[in-house]
C-alpha positions as CSV (number, residue, x, y, z in Angstrom):
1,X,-5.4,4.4,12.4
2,X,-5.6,1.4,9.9
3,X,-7.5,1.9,7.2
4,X,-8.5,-0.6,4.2
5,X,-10.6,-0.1,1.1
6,X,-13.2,-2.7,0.3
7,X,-15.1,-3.2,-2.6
8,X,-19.0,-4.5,-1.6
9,X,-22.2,-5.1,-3.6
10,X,-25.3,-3.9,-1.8
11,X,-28.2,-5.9,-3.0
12,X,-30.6,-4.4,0.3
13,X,-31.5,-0.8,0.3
14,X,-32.0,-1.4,3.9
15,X,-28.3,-2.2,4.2
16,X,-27.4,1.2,1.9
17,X,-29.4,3.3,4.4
18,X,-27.1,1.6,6.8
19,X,-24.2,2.2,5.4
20,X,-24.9,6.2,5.0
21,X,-25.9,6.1,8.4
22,X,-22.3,4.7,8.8
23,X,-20.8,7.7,6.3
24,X,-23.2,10.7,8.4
25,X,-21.6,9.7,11.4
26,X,-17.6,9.6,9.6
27,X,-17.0,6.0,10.6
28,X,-16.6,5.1,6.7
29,X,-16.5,7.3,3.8
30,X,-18.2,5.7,0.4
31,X,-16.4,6.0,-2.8
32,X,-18.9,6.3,-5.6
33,X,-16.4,5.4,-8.2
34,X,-13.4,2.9,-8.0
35,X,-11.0,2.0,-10.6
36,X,-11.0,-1.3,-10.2
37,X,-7.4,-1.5,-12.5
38,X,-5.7,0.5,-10.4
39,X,-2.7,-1.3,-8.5
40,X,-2.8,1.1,-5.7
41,X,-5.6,1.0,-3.1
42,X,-5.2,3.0,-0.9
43,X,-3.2,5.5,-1.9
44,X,-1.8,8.0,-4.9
45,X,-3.9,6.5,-8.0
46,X,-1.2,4.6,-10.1
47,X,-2.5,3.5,-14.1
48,X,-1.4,0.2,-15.5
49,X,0.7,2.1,-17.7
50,X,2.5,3.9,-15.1
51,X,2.8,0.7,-13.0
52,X,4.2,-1.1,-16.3
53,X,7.1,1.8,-16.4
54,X,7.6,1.8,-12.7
55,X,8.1,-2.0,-13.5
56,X,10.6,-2.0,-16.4
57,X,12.3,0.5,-14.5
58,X,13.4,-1.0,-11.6
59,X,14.2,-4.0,-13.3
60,X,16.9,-2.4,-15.1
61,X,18.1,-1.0,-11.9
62,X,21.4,-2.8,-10.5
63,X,20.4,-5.0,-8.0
64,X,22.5,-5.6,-4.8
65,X,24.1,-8.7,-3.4
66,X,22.3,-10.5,-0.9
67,X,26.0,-12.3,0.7
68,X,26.9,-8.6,0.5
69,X,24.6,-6.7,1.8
70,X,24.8,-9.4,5.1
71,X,27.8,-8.6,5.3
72,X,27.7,-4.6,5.5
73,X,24.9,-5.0,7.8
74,X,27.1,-7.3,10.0
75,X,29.6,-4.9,10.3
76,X,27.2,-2.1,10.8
77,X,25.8,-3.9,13.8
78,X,28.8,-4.5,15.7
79,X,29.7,-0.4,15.1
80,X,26.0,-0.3,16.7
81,X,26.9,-2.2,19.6
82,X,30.3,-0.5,20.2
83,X,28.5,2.8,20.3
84,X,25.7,1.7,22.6
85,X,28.4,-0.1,25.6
């Protein structure tokens, strides 16, 4: 099941009686409140500030070697292929 949050303004209250007609019968589910700052949608709720750490974090990770990492994955492949004749 795909699912995708969307935020809409409803400027009809024929189209909100629509759309809890929609919610009674569990084909969407409102959300009365959205933070509209947070990154993650949908999902675990992530603050800026948590998002800024996650950030700086994994910028001071190492980062891997693109020529490299080809390479291993080369070589991984052609173990695949001798495993799977």
């Amino acid at each position: 099941m795909h699912m995708q949050t969307l935020t809409v303004q409803i400027t009809d209250n024929n189209a909100l009686k629509a759309l809890h007609a929609l919610e009674e019968r569990q084909f969407i589910r409102i959300i009365d409140e959205l933070d509209i700052n947070s990154p993650s949608l949908p999902g675990k709720v992530m603050t800026i500030k948590i998002f800024k750490i996650w950030v700086n974090e994994t910028e001071n990770k190492p980062s891997v070697n693109l020529k490299k990492a080809k390479a291993k994955w080369v070589g991984k492949r052609k173990q695949l292929k001798t495993l799977t004749e």
